[in-house]
N, C-alpha and C positions, 0 to 999 in steps of 0.2 A: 364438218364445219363447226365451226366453236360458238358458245353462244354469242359473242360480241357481232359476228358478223351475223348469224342467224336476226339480230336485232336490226344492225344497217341495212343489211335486207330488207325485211319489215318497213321501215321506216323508208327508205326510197320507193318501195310500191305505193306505201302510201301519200307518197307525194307532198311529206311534211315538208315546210320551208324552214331552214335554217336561221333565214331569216326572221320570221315571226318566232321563234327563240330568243334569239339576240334580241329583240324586241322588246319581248318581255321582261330582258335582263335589263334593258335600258330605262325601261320606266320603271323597276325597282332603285335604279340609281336616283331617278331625274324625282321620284316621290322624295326621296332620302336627301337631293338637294334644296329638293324646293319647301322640306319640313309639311308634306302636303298628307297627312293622316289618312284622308280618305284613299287621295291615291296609293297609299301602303295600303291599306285594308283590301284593296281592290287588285293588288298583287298576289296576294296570299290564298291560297284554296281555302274552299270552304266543305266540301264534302269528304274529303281525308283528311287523317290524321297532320300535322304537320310539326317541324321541329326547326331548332335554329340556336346556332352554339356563337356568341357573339365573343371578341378578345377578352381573355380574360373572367370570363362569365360561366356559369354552371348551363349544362346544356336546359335549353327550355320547351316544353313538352304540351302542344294543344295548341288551338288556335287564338283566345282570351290571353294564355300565359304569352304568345308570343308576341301577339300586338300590343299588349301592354307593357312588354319591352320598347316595342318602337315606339309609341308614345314617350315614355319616359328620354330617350335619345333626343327624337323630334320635337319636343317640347324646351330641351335642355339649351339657354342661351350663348353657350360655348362649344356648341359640339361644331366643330369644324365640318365644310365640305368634304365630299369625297370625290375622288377620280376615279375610274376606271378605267383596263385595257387589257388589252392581250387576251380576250375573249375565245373560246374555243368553246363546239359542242359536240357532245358525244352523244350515241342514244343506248340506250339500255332497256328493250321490252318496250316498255308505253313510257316511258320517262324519257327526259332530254336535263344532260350532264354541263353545265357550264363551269368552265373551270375559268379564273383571272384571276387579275390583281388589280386589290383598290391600294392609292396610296392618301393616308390619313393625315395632316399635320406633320408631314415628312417621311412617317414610317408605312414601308410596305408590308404590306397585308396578303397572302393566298388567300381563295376565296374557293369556294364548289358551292354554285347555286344548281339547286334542281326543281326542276318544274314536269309536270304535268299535264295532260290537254283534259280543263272542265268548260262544259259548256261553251265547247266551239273556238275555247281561247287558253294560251300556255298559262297555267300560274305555278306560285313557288309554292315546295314544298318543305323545303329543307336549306337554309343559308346558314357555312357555316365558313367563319376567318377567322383567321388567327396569324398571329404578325411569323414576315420569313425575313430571315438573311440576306442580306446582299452579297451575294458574290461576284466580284470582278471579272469579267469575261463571260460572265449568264447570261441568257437572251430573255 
């Protein structure tokens, strides 16, 4: 048995819901629309390390360097909404894999959010996009 299934294993005895994933992927979005500071702050682990490689940006390392990123975004009065979709989760060990795409101002974005269960609830530890390709006939 390979480790990926050794993990799905793991994770359906434990009875994680996919859904409370998704969840958490959506109120990282819905902070990020609504320019809501706290609710970003309140997505992001606080007892691990954490990291986050935004378009174009040097990757950023700690949880101070990385909310001070989203601030700066969230504060910023032209930074456009975002969309998301095409949501998938995977799990790995104690982590849970979200892979999508946001589209920014027209351009689409991959994205792999990864979260963690602290304190009874999934948060992020690692969001990293960077702009893809469209190819015709992709799903």
């Amino acid at each position: 048995m390979d480790c990926y299934n050794r993990a799905t294993i793991a994770r359906e005895e434990s009875n994680v819901s996919e859904a409370e994933v998704l969840a958490a992927n959506a109120s990282f979005y819905e902070a990020f629309n609504q320019k809501d500071m706290p609710g970003m702050e309140a997505v992001w682990a606080e007892s691990v390390p954490v990291t986050c490689i935004h378009p174009g940006w040097m990757a950023l390392s700690g949880r101070e360097p990385v909310l001070e990123s989203w601030r700066a975004i969230l504060t910023n009065p032209n930074q456009p909404r975002i969309m998301s979709g095409r949501s998938t989760v995977t799990y790995q060990g104690e982590i849970a894999i979200v892979l999508c795409r946001e589209l920014v101002a027209g351009t689409p974005l991959e994205v792999t959010n990864v979260f963690i269960e602290e304190d009874g609830r999934w948060r992020m530890i690692h969001h990293h996009s960077s702009p893809a390709s469209f190819q015709p006939g992709s799903s």
